[in-house]
Structures are given as structure tokens and as C-alpha cells.
Residue, then its C-alpha position, 0 to 999 in steps of 0.5 A: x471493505x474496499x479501501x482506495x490506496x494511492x501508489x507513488x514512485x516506481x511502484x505506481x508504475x506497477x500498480x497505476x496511480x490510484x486503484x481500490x481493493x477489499x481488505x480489512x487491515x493491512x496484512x491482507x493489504x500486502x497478501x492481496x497487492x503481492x497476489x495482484x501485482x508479483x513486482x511487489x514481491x521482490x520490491x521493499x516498500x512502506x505504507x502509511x495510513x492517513x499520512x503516518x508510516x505504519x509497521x504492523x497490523x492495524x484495521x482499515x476503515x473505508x475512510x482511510x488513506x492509504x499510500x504506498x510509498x517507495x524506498x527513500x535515503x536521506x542525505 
């Protein structure tokens, strides 16, 4: 099922802003983005789905949002 993930930061400029792939949950999700895009191997990242960071596997629906968020640190 082809899933839109928005990219921001530094990673969006490996990625471009927004872009769609077919997957069905989010270990594809990384297998695909680390096959398409070989920045991402070296780079950590988080994913959130509709807006909560996620850390396993879950399964995605074409209704998802998903964001590729950038390493933060706090202050």
C-alpha cells in the first residue's frame, strides 16, 4: 500500500520534502528508505505515525502520517 511520509530537517534534504512508497509497516519502511536513499544508513532518525514517535513495528494504513524526524537535544 503506498504510504506519503513527509521528511524534515537534514533528512529532507536526502529524501525531498514529501514523497510515497509501498510498505506495509514500518520495517519495510526503513529496509525501503535505507535501499533508496544509502544517507540514511549512516544517519539515526525517528518516525512517528500520525503524530507519536514509534519504536518497533507497528502496520501502516494509507490513511497514515508519517514524518521522518531528525536527531534533536534538549536544553
Amino acid at each position: 500500500m503506498a504510504v506519503k511520509i513527509e521528511a524534515f530537517g537534514q533528512l529532507s534534504e536526502i529524501t525531498g520534502k514529501a514523497f510515497v512508497v509501498d510498505v506495509r509497516d514500518t520495517d519495510q519502511l526503513t529496509s525501503v528508505l535505507r535501499d533508496k536513499y544509502h544517507a540514511l544508513t549512516n544517519i539515526k532518525y525517528l518516525l512517528a505515525v500520525n503524530r507519536k514517535l514509534v519504536t518497533g513495528n507497528i502496520q501502516l494504513d494509507a490513511t497514515d502520517t508519517i514524518a521522518l524526524l531528525p536527531p534533536y537535544s534538549g536544553g
